[in-house]
DRENDOMAR-922128 format. One record per residue: residue in three letters; x, z, y of N, C-alpha, C in turn. Coordinates in steps of 0.1 Angstrom, whole numbers, plus 5000, padded with zeros to 4 digits. Example, Ala and Ser with C-alpha at 12.3 -4.5 7.8 and 13.67 -1.06 7.14 Angstrom:
# DRENDOMAR-922128
PT   roba    n.u    n.w    n.v   ca.u   ca.w   ca.v    c.u    c.w    c.v
PT    ALA   5132   5078   4943   5123   5078   4955   5132   5078   4967
PT    SER   5128   5071   4978   5137   5071   4989   5129   5079   5000
***
This chain:
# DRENDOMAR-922128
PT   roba    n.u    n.w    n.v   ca.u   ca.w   ca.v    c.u    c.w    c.v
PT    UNK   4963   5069   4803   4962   5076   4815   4948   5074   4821
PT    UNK   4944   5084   4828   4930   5084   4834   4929   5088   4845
PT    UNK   4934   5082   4853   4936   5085   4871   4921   5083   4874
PT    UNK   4913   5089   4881   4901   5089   4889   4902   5088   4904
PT    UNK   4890   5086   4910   4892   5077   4928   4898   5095   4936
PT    UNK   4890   5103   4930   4897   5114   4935   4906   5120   4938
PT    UNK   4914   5115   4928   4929   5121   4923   4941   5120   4935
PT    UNK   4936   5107   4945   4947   5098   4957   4953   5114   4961
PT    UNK   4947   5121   4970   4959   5131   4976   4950   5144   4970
PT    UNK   4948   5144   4961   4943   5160   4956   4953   5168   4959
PT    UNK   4953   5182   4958   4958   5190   4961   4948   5203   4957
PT    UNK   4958   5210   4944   4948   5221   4937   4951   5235   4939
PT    UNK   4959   5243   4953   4963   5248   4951   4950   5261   4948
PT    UNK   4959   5274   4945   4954   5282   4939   4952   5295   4950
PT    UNK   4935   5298   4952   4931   5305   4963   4943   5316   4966
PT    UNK   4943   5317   4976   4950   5330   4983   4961   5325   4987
PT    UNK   4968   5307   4982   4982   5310   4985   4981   5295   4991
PT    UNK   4988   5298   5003   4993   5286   5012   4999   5279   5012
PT    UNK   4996   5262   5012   4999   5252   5005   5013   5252   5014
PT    UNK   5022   5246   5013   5036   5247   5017   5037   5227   5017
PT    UNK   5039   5225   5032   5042   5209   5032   5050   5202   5030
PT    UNK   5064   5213   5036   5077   5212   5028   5076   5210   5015
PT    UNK   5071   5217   5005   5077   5213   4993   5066   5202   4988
PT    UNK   5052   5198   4996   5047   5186   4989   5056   5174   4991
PT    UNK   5059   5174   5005   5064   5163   5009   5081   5158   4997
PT    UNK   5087   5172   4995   5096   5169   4989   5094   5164   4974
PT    UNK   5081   5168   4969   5077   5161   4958   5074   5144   4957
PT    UNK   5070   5144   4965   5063   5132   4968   5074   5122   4970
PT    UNK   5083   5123   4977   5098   5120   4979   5103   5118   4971
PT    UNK   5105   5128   4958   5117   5124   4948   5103   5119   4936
PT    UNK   5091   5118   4936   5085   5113   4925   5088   5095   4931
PT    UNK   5083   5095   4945   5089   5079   4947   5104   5070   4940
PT    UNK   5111   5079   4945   5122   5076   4937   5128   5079   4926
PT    UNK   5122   5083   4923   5119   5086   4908   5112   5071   4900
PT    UNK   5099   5072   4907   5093   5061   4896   5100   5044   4901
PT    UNK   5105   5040   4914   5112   5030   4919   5121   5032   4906
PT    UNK   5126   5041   4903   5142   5034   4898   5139   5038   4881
PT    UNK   5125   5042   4876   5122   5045   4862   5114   5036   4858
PT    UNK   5104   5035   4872   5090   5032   4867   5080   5045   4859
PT    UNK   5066   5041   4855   5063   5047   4850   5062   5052   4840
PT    UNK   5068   5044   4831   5073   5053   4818   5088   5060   4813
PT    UNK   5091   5061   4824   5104   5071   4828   5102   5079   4841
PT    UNK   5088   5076   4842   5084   5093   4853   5076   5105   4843
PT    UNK   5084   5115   4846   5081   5131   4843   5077   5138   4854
PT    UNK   5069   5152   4853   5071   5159   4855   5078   5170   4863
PT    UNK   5089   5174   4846   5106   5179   4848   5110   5171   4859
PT    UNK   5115   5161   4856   5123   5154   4866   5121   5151   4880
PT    UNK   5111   5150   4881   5105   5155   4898   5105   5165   4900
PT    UNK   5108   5180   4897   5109   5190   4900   5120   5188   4902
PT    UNK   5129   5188   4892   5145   5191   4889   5151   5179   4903
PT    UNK   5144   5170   4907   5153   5160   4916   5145   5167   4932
PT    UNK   5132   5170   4933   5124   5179   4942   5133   5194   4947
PT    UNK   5141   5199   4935   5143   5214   4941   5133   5221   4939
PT    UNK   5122   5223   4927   5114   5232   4929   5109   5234   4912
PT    UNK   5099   5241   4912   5094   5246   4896   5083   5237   4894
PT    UNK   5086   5237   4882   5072   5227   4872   5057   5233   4883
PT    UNK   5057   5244   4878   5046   5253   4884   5042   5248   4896
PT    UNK   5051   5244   4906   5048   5243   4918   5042   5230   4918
PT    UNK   5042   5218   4915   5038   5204   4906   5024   5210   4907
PT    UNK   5022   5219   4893   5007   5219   4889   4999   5228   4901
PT    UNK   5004   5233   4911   4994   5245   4922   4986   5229   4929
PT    UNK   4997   5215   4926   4991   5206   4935   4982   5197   4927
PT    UNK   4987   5197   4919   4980   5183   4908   4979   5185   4897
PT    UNK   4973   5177   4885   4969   5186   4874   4978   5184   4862
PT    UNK   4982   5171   4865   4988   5166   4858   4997   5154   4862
PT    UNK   5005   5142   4848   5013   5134   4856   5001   5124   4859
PT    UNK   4992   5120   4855   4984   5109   4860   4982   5112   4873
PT    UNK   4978   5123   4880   4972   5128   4890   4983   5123   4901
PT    UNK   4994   5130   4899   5006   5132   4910   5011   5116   4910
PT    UNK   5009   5109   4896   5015   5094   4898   5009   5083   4913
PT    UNK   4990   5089   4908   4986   5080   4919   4986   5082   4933
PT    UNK   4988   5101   4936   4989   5101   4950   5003   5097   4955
PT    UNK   5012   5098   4941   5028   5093   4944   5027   5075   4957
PT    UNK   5021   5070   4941   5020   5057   4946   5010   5054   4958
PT    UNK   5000   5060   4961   4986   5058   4976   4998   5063   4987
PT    UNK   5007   5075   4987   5017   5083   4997   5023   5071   5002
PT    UNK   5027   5058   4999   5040   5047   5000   5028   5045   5009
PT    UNK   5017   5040   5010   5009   5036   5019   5006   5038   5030
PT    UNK   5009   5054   5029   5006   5061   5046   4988   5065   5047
PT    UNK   4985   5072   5056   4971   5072   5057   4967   5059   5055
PT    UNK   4954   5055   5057   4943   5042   5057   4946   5045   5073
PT    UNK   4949   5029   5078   4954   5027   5094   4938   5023   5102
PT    UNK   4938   5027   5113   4924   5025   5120   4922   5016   5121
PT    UNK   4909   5008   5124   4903   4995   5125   4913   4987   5141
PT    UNK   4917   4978   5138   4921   4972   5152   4916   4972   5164
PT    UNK   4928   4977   5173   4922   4981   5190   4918   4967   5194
PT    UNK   4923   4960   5190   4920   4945   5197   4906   4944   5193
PT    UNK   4899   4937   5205   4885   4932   5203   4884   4916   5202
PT    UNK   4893   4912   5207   4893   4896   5200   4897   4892   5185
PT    UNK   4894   4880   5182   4897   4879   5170   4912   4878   5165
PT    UNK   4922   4870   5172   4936   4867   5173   4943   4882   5173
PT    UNK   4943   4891   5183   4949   4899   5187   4948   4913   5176
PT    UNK   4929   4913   5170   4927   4921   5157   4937   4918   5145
PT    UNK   4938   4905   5143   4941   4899   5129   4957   4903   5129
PT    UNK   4963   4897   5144   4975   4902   5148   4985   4916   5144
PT    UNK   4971   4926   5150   4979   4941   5148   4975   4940   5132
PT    UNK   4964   4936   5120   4968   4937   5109   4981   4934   5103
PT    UNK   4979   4919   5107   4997   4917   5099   5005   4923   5110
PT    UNK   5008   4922   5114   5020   4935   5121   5021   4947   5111
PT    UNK   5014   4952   5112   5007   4963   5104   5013   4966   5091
PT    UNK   5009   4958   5084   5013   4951   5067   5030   4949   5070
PT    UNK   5037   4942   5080   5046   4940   5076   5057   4951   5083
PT    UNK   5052   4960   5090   5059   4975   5094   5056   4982   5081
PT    UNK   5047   4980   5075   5050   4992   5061   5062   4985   5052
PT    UNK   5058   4972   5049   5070   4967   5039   5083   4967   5042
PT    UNK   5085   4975   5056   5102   4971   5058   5103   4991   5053
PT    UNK   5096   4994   5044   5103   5005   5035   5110   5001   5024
PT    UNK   5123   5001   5027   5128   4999   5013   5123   5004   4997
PT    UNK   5117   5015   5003   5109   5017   4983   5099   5010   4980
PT    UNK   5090   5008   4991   5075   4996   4985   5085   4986   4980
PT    UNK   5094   4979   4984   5100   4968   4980   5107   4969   4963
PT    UNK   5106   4983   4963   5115   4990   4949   5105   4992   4940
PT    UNK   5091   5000   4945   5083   5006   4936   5076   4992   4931
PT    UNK   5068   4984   4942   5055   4976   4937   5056   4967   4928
PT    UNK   5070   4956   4926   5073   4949   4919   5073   4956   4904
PT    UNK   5077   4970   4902   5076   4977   4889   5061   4981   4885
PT    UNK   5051   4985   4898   5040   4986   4895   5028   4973   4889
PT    UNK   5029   4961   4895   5025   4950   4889   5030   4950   4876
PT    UNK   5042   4951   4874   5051   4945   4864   5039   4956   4851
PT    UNK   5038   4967   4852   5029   4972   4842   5018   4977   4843
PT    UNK   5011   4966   4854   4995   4966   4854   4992   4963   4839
PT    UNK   4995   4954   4826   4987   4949   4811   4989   4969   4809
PT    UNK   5000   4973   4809   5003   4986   4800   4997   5002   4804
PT    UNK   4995   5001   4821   4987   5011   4823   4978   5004   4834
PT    UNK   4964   4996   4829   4954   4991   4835   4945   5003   4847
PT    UNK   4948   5014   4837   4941   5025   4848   4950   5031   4860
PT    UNK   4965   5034   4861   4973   5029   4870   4971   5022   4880
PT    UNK   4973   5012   4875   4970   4998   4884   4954   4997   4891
PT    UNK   4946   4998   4884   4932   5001   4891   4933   5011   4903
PT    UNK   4938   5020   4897   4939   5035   4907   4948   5023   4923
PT    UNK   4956   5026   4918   4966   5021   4934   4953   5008   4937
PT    UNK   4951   4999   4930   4943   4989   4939   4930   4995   4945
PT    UNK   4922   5003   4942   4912   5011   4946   4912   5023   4955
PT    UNK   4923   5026   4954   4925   5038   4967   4938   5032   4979
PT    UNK   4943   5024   4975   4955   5023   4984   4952   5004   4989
PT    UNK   4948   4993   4981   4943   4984   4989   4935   4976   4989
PT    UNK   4924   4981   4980   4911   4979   4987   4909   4981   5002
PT    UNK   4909   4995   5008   4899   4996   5020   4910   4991   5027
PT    UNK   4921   4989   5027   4929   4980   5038   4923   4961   5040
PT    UNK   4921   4959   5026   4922   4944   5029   4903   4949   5036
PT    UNK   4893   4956   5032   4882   4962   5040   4884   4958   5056
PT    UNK   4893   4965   5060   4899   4960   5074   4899   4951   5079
PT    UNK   4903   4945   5076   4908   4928   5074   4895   4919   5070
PT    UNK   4887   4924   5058   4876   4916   5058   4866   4920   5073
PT    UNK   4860   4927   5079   4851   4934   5088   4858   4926   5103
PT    UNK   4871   4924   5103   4876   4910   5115   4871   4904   5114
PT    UNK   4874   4895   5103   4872   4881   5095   4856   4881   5100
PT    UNK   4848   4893   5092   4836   4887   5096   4833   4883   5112
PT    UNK   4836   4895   5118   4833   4898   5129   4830   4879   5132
PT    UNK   4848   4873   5136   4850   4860   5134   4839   4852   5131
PT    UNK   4829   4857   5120   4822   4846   5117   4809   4847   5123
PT    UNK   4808   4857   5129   4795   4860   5135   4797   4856   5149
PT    UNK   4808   4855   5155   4808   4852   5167   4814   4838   5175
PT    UNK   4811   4833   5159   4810   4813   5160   4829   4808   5158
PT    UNK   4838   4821   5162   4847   4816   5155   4856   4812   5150
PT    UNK   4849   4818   5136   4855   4810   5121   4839   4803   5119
PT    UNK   4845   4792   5111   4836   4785   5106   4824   4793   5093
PT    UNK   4814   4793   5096   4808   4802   5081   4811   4793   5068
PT    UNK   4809   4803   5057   4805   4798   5046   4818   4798   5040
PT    UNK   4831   4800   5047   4844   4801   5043   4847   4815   5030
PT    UNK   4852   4811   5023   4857   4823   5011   4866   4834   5020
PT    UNK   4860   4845   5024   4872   4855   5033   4881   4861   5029
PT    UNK   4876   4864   5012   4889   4870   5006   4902   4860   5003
PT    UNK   4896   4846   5001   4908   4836   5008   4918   4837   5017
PT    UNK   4907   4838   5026   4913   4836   5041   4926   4849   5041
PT    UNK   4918   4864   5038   4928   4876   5039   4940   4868   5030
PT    UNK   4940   4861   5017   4957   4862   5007   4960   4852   5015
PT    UNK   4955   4838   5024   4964   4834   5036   4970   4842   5043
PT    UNK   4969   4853   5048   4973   4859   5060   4980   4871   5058
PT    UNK   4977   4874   5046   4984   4886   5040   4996   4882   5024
PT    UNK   4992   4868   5025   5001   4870   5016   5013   4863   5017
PT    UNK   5016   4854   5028   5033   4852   5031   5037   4864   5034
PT    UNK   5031   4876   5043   5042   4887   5042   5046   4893   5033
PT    UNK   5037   4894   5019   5045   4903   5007   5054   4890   5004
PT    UNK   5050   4878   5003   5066   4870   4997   5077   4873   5004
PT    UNK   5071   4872   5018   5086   4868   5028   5091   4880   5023
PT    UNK   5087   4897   5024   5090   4912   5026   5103   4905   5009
PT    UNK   5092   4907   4998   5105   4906   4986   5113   4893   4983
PT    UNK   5115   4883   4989   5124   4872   4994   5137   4875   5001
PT    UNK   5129   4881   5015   5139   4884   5022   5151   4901   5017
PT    UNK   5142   4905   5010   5149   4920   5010   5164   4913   5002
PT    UNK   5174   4920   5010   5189   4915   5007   5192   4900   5007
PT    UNK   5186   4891   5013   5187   4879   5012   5195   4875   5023
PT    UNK   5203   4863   5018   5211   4858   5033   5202   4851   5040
PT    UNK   5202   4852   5058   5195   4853   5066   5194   4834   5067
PT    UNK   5202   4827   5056   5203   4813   5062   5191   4809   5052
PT    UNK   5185   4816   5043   5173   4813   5031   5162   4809   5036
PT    UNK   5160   4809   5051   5146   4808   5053   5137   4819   5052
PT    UNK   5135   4830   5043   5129   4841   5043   5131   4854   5049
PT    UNK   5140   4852   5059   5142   4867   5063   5135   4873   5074
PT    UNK   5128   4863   5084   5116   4861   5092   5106   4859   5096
PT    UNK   5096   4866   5099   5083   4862   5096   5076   4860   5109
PT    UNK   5074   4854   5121   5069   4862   5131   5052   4860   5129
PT    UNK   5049   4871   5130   5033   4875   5128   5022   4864   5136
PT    UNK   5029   4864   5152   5016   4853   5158   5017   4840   5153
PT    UNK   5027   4829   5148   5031   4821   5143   5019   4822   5128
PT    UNK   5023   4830   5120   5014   4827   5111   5002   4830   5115
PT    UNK   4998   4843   5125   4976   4842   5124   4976   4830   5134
PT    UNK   4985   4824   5144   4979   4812   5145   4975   4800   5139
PT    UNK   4988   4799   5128   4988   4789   5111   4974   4786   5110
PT    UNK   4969   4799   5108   4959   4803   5095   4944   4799   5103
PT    UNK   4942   4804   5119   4933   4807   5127   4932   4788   5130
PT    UNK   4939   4779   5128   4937   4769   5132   4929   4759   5122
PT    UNK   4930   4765   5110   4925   4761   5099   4906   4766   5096
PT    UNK   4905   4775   5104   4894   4782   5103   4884   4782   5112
PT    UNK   4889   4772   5127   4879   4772   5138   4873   4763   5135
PT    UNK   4858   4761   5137   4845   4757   5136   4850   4741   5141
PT    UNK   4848   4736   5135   4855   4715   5135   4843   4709   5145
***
């Protein structure tokens, strides 16, 4: 497979005729669940039409192919790229990020698709590149441009590793998210409160 950076939400329709949102959306929809419950090497095509309600044809007016439609499949779970944080302090930025992160994971499909998508990052490397280059690269971007902010304005401590700091702050919510999904609420993981951890993290980072 040879997904390119372009490929995230292409859309090829063919001059004169009017792209219809209804039936992208309903593509998009049953390729999700589609590939959640196949993965990628039990996603077609056919079968996103046939579970969509619509014609092969109507597939290709959008995308060119399955590589194509796979990666906007998987960038769509993401939602647009979310705006830089309204907060201007450092706490209350970092804040609306994880908030942020952890309102998208209470989709029950990220919780269905991603664990299958890791699982065959060795088998389709270009896949996997694709979704980390269009869908979370320029988020954790976000998140770095705080961080800095932080360090320019005395404080975080410099010289700190920030892509560190982001899998501190961003990475108890993907455990807690697939820990907690269906878990009894007495496991310890079914809770996460967001200021509790950026203050964790923020206490470890102020200038000593």
């Amino acid at each position: 497979m040879h997904p390119t950076a372009e490929t995230a939400r292409r859309t090829t329709a063919r001059a004169g005729r009017p792209r219809s949102e209804e039936a992208e959306r309903a593509i998009l929809d049953a390729a999700l669940a589609l590939l959640a419950e196949a993965g990628p090497d039990g996603f077609s095509l056919e079968a996103v039409a046939a579970r969509a309600g619509v014609a092969k044809t109507t597939i290709y007016r959008r995308w060119k192919g399955k590589d194509d439609l796979l990666v906007a499949t998987i960038c769509s779970l993401r939602g647009e790229l979310p705006a830089p944080p309204a907060a201007t302090d450092l706490r209350g930025a970092l804040l609306e990020c994880v908030r942020g992160m952890r309102e998208m994971h209470d989709d029950p499909r990220y919780l269905r698709l991603v664990p299958r998508l890791f699982g065959v990052a060795d088998i389709h490397p270009e896949l996997y590149r694709a979704y980390i280059d269009q869908a979370i690269r320029p988020r954790r971007e976000i998140v770095l441009q705080v961080l800095q902010r932080g360090v320019e304005a005395g404080e975080i401590r410099a010289g700190l590793d920030l892509n560190l700091v982001m899998d501190l702050l961003l990475g108890p919510v993907l455990i807690r998210s697939f820990r907690s999904s269906g878990a009894d609420p007495e496991s310890g993981f079914a809770d996460l409160d967001p200021a509790e951890l950026v203050d964790t993290v923020l206490h470890g980072l102020t200038p000593r």
